[in-house]
N, C-alpha and C positions, 0 to 999 in steps of 0.2 A: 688142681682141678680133678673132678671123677669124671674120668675118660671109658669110653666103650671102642673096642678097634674090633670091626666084623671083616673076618676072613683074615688067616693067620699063616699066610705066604711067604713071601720073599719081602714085599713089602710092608702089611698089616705085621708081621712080627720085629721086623727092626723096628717100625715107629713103636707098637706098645712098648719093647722094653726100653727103648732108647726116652719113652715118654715117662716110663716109671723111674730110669734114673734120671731125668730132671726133676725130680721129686710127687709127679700127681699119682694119682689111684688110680689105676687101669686096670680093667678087664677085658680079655681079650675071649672075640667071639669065632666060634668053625663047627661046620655042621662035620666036622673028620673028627672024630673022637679022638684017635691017636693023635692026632696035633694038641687037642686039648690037655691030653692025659701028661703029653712031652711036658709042655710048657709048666702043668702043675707040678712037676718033678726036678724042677727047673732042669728043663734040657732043651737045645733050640731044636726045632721041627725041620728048620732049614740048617745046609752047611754055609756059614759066611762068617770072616774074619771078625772077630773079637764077640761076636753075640754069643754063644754058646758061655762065654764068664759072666758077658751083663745078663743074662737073662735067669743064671744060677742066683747072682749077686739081686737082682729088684724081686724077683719069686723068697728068697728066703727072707728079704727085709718085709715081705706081707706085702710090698708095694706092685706086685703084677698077680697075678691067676685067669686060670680060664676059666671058659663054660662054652656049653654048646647051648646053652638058653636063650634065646633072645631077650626073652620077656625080665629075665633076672637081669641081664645087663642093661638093660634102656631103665631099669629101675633103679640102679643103683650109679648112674652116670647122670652129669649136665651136658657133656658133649660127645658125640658117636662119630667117629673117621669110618667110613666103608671104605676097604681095603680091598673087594673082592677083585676077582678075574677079569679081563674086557679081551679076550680072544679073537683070533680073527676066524669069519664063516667063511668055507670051502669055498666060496665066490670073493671072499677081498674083504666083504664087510663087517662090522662091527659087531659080536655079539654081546648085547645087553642081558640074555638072559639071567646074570648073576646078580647083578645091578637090580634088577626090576623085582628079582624075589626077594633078595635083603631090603629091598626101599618096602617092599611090600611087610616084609612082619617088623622091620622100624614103624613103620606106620601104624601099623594093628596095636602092639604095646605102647608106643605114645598115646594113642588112644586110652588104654585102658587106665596108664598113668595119669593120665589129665593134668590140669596145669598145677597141682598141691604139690609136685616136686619141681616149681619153679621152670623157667624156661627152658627146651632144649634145642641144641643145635646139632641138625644133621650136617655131617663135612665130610664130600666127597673125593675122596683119593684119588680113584680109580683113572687109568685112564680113558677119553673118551671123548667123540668129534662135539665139537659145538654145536648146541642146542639140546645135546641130549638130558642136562639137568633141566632147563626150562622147560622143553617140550615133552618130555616122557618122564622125568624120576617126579620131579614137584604134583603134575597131577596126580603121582599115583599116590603121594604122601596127604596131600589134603585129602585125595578120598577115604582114606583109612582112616587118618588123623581126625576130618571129620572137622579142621580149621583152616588156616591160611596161611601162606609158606611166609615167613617174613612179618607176619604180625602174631599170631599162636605158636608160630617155632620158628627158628633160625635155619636157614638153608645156605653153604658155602661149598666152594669145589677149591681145594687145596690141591694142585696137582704136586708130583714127589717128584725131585732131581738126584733119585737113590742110583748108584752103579752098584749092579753084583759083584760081589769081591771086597767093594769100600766104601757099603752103603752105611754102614755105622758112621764111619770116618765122616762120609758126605752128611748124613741126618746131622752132627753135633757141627757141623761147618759149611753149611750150605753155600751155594753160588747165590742162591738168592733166596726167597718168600715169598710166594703168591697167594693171595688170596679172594678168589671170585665170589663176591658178595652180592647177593638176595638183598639184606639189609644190614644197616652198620652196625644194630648190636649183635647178629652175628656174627661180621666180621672182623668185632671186638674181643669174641669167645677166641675164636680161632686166634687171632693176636698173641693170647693172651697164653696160649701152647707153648709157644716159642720164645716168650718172650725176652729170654738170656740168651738165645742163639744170635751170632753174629750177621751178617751181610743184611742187606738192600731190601725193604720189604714191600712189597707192590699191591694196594689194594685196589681192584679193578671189576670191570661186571663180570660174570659170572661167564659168559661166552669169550671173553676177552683171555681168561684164567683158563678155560679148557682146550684155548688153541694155541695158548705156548708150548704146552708139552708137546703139541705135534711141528710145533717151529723147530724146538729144542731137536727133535729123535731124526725129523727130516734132515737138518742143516748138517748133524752130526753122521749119517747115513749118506749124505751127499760131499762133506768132508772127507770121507774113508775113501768111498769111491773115485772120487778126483785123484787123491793121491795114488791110491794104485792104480788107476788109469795111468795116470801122469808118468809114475813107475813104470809101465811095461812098455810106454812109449821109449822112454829115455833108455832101459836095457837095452830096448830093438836097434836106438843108435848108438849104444856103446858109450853112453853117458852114464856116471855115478850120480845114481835118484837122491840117494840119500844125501850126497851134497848139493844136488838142485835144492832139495828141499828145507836146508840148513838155512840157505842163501835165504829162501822162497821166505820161512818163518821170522828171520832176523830184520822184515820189512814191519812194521807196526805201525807206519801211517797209513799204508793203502791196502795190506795184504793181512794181516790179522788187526784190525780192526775194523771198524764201524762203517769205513768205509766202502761205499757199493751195495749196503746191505737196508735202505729203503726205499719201500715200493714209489715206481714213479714209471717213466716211460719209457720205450726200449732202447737198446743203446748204440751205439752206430760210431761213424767214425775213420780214419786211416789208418787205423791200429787195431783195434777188436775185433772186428768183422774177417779183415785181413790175415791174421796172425792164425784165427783158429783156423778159419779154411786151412792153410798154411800145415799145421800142428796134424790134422785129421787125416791131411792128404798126406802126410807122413807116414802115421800109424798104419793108413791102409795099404800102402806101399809095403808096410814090415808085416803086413798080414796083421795087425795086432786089432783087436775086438775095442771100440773105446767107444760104448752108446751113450754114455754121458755128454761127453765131448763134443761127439758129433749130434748131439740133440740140442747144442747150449744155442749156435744161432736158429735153427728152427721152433725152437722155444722161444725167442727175441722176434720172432717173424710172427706167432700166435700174438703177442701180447703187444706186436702195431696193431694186428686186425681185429684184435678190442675195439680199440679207437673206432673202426671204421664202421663196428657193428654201433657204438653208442650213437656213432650220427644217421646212422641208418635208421636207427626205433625212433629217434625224434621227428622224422616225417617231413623235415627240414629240408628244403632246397639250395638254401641261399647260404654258407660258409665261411666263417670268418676264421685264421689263423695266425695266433700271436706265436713267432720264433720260425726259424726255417735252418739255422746252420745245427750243426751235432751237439756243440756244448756252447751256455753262455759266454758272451765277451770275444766271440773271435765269428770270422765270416767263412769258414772252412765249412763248403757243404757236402764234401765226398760220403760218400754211404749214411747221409745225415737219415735218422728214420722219419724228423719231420718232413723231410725232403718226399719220399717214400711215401710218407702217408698224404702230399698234397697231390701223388700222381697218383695215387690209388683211386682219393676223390672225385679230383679232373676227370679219368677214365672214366668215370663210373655219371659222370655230367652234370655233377655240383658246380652250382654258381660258385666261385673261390675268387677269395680274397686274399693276401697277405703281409703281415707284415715284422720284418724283422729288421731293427735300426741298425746293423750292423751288418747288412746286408743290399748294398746296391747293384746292380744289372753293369752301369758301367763301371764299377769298379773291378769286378771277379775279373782273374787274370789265369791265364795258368791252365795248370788240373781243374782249379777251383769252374773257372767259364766251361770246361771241357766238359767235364761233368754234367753242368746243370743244362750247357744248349743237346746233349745226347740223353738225360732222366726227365727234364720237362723242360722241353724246346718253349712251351708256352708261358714261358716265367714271365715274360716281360709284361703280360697284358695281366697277370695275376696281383704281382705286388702294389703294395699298398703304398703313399707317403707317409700315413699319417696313423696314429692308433683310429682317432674319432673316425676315418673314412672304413675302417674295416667292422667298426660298431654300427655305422651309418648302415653298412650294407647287408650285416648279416642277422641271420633269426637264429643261428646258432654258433658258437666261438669255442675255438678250439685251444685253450690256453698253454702253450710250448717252453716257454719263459719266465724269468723274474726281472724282467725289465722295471726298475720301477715306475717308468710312462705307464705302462700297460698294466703293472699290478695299481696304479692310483685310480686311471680309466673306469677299468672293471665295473660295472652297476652291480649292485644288490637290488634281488629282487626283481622290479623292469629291467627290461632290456632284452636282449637275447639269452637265449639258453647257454650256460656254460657249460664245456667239459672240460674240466679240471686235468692234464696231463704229469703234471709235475707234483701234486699236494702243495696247493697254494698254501703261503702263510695263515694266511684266515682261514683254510677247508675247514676245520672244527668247529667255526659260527657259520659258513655259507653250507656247509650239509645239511641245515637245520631250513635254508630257503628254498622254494618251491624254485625250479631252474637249474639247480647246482647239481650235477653230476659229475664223481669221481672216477678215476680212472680204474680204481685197483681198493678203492678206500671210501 
């Protein structure tokens, strides 16, 4: 393919040459002359592992060169990667302005190109929060372009899984391919880049593609952290981190994997809640600094009062709630959050209902009775027998469970208003019904 890469960074320079040795015709675009002048001399403008040979090796085969022309590169290309900067403003936020001037002269020259050089596709690299191709780059291309994004040109946001150091290495071997598609024969163009590279390729909407990169850099960002955290706890007792963390990595059903890792409702229990308090009251003890840690349950305390606020906007009185113990399949309600969130309601003077089939008044023995006549003495006049007696009663239903009584119950459509606590099996058809509010999704 004849490729256009604008901005010739750290990342717009490994894709061009990494893109000219998969064999297509690249021009690579910067308003830095000296970048320009580098790469025409084959020499890399960046220091990073093995570029500086591909970039000698795709410039002397004729298959990369620059320019600082716009208007010569959108002419001599079918598809443009924007590579440019996305920095952060002295307040935190996002700067677009690199974005917004390269969309702006891609635009001006697609223009002037018209459609005699066949379709083109703008592909967004950069990175950047969702929404900002939909609501800010795409207006600004139909207004120059003077067509419509997705029927007159192709519009995609490709975010990059590049590491400084072995982003060569990562470009030819990726973890995975995203591609946030406008429309499919865009994101057919874009396909069509890669299409000898290995792994998993994802093609998704276009908001969907610009928030992984930030799942990606947060998770990895919040991974480092934990561990050094976790580190200066375990020095302060005189524990070897590194062999906690041998142990910690060698788990791959609950601990590096999938596991814990989709959004749903907060999490509770005789162990989690327990253990960090536990972990925190440690660290403070050893003087040690750990704001991750000690922020992880009052982060899990923000995302019950979700819940409390979606029943609040509904204007609802009347309360129904499907689940009440901490995890399915067992009656254990100690630090349960649904427990939590039906005293939050009560307090607050919601007609409540509940019901959880694994959950009777005379049965609780123990902690478990202990617990619930000292967190809501009023259980008894709360629970429900029945699913139908808690649909009978409420105008709005708080869905806690996969029972499947209660997931077959469920109306579409009529009935009372759902909030979805878990990501019911069905959320991806009932999103789409007037009623169905998610928790997180």
């Amino acid at each position: 393919m004849r490729v256009s890469v604008f901005g010739l960074g750290y990342v717009g320079c490994v894709s061009a040459a990494c893109l000219a040795g998969m064999g297509h015709q690249v021009v690579g675009v910067d308003v830095n002359q000296a970048k320009v002048d580098l790469v025409n001399d084959g020499k890399a403008p960046v220091v990073e592992e093995r570029i500086g040979e591909l970039i000698a090796e795709v410039v002397g085969s004729g298959a990369l060169r620059a320019t600082g022309d716009v208007r010569e590169a959108i002419m001599e290309s079918e598809i443009s990667l924007v590579c440019v900067g996305t920095p952060s403003e002295p307040n935190g936020s996002l700067c677009t302005t690199y974005l917004e001037r390269v969309t702006e002269e891609i635009g001006t020259a697609l223009a002037e190109r018209g459609g005699g050089g066949g379709r083109h596709t703008v592909v967004f690299r950069s990175t950047m929060l969702p929404g900002t191709c939909a609501n800010l780059l795409v207006p600004i291309l139909e207004k120059y372009v003077g067509g419509t994004a997705g029927v007159d040109f192709g519009v995609a946001v490709n975010p990059e899984f590049l590491r400084e150091g072995t982003s060569v290495r990562d470009f030819f071997d990726p973890p995975k391919t995203v591609i946030g598609e406008l429309d499919a024969a865009g994101g057919d163009a874009v396909l069509a880049l890669y299409d000898s590279l290995p792994g998993e390729v994802f093609r998704v909407p276009v908001a969907t593609a610009e928030a992984i990169k930030y799942a990606d850099n947060a998770f990895h960002g919040l991974k480092i952290g934990f561990a050094n955290e976790l580190g200066a706890v375990c020095h302060a007792l005189g524990v070897d981190s590194h062999q906690v963390m041998d142990v910690f990595l060698a788990d791959r059903k609950l601990n590096i994997s999938p596991a814990y890792l989709r959004p749903g409702f907060a999490f509770g229990g005789s162990c989690l809640p327990k253990d960090l308090r536990s972990l925190v009251h440690a660290a403070q003890r050893a003087d040690v600094s750990v704001p991750i840690l000690s922020h992880v349950l009052p982060s899990n305390s923000a995302h019950l009062e979700r819940a409390v606020e979606l029943v609040e906007r509904t204007g609802k009185r009347r309360v129904g709630m499907f689940g009440l113990s901490f995890k399915p399949g067992t009656d254990d309600l100690r630090e349960s959050p649904l427990v939590e969130l039906a005293e939050r309601l009560f307090g607050k003077g919601y007609d409540l209902r509940i019901h959880d089939a694994n959950v009777s008044l005379s049965r609780l023995l123990g902690a478990n009775r202990e617990y619930v006549e000292t967190r809501l003495p009023h259980l008894a006049q709360l629970l429900a027998d029945s699913v139908d007696e808690v649909l009978d009663h409420a105008e709005v239903c708080l869905v806690g469970t996969r029972d499947p009584a209660v997931l077959a119950a469920l109306p579409h459509g009529a009935g009372p208003l759902l909030i979805d606590l878990i990501h019911l099996p069905d959320a991806d058809t009932r999103r789409t019904e007037p009623g169905y509010m998610g928790l997180a999704w």
